[in-house]
KEKOLDREN-296164 format. One record per residue (C-alpha): x, y, z. Coordinates in steps of 0.05 Angstrom, whole numbers, padded with zeros to 5 digits, always signed. Layout:
BEGIN
XYZ...
% end
This chain:
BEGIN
-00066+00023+00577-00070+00089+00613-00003+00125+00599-00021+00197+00628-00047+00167+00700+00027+00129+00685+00064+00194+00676+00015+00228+00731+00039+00166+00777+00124+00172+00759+00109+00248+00767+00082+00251+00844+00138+00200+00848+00185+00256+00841+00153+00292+00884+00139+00258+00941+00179+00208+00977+00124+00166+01013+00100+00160+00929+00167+00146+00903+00166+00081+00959+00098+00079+00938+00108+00056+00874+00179+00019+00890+00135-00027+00930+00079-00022+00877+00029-00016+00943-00040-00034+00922-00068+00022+00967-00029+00068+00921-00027+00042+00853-00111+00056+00863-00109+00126+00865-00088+00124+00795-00146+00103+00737-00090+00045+00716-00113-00021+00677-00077-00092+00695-00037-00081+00632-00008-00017+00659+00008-00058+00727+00042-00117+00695+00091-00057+00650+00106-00039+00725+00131-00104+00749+00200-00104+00712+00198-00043+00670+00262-00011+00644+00258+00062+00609+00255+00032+00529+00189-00008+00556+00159+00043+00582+00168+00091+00529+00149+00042+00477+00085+00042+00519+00084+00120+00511+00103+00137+00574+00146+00211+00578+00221+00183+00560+00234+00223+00622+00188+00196+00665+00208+00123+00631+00280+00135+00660+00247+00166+00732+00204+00104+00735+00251+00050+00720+00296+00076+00782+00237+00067+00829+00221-00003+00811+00298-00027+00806+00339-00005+00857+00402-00045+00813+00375+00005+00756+00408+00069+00790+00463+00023+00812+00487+00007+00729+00471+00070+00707+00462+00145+00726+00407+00191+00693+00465+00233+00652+00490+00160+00621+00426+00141+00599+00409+00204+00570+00480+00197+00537+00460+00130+00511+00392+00167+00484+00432+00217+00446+00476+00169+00418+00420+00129+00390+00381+00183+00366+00440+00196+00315
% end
């Protein structure tokens, strides 16, 4: 498991549009510019934000990560409700 070439990857996802589709399609071209493992490929194939921060992955960048592979993601649930639901559960 690789998580910092994970958080590297979410983070030029942010930055970059062409990456953010990058990673939405999980292009092959892209995902090997990043120094990532096949177990760090299969956590992108349905991650959601607790996965990926279980794996160590930035909670932020868990959150930023799950929207680009789940399009229905953004559609249940805006970033300010799920950091809501962190707070809550944090209590």
């Amino acid at each position: 498991m690789s998580v910092p070439e994970l958080n590297r990857m979410f983070e030029d996802g942010l930055t970059r549009e062409a990456a953010w589709d990058a990673v939405a399609q999980l292009d092959p071209d892209y995902l090997a510019e990043y120094d990532l493992d096949p177990s760090d490929i299969a956590a992108l194939q349905a991650p959601d934000p607790g996965s990926l921060a279980a794996l160590g992955v930035h909670p932020m960048l868990a959150m930023w990560g799950s929207f680009m592979r789940n399009p229905g993601f953004a559609a249940g649930m805006s970033a300010s409700e799920y950091f809501d639901d962190q707070r809550k559960d944090a209590v």
